[in-house]
N, C-alpha and C positions, 0 to 999 in steps of 0.2 A: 382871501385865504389866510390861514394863524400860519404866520412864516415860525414861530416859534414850534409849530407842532411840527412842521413839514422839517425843519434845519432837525429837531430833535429824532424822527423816521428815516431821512438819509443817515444818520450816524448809526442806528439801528438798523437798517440794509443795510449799509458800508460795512460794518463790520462778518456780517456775516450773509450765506445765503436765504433768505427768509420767502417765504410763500405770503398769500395774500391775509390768511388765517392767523399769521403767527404777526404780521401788523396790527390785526382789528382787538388780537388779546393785549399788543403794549398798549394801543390808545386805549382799551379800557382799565389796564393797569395805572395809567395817565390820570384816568380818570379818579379812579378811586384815592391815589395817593393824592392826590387835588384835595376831594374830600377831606380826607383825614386830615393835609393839612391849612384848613381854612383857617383864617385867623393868625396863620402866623407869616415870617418873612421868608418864607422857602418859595422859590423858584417855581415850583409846579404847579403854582396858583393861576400863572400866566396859559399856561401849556393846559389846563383846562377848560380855560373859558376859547372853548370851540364850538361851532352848531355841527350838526349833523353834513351840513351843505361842505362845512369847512370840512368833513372827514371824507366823502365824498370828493373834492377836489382835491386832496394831498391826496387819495390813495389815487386819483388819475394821475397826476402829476409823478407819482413816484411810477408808477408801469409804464408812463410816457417815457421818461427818463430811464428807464429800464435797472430802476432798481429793483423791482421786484419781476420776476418773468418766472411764470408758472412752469411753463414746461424744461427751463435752465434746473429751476430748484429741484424739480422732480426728477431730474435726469443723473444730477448733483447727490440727491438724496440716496436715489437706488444703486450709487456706484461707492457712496460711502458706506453706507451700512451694509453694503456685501461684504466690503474688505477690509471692513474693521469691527463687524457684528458676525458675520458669514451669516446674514441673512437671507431666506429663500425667496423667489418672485412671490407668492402669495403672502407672506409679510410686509413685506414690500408694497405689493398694492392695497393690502389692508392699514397699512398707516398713511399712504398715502390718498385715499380714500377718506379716512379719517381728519385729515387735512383738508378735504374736500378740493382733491386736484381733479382735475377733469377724466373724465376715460380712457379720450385719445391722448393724455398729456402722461396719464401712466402706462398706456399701452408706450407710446416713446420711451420713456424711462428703462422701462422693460426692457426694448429692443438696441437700446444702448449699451446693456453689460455685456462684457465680452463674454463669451461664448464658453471658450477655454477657459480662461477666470473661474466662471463661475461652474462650469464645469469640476475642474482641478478644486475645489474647492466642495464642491457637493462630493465628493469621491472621500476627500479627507476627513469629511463628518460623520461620515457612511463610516468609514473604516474604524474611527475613533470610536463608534457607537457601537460597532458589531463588536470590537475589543471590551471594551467594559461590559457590557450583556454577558461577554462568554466568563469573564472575570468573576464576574455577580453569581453565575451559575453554574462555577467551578469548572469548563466547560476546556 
């Protein structure tokens, strides 16, 4: 296994919540920045030269270790972007979808926002919208 890729993926989890999706685009960001810099003394030269097997074993190694956990991230995802997006469950499952989280993993996500939350919160959007419409149309 490239302990250089796997050391440099735990500090990418660690810092934040990440899904299995948002992994596979740094190693191929990894990758490219590699590329670009071949030939010279930067670091990333190391961090490239991985095989397929080695990405394959760090992304086991990292769900073993539970830096990444699909249905945390998902659950993480839907309870932030309600309350600091006010976004709605079908947004919600469509980004998270897009992320390619599982069904039952956003069916969880879903059934983890609070109720009232997003309730109180769907009321205040409604009212804020009906207020501007009547605004727009002198009303």
């Amino acid at each position: 296994m490239n302990t250089d890729l796997q050391k440099k993926l735990e500090r990418f989890c660690a810092y934040q919540e990440r899904c299995k999706q948002d992994v596979l685009r740094k190693i191929a960001a990894l990758q490219q920045a590699a590329k670009r810099d071949r030939g010279t003394d930067r670091r990333s030269v190391r961090v490239a030269d991985f095989t397929q097997k080695d990405i394959i074993e760090v992304l086991d190694y990292l769900e073993r270790e539970k830096f990444i956990d699909e249905n945390r991230f998902a659950c993480i995802f839907a309870v932030s972007k309600l309350r600091q997006k006010q976004w709605g469950q079908r947004k919600i499952k469509a980004h998270l979808k897009i992320k390619n989280i599982s069904a039952e993993n956003i069916q969880d996500a879903i059934n983890s926002l609070d109720r009232e939350e997003y309730e109180a919160i769907r009321n205040k959007l409604i009212s804020t919208k009906g207020e501007k419409i009547a605004f727009a149309h002198g009303f």
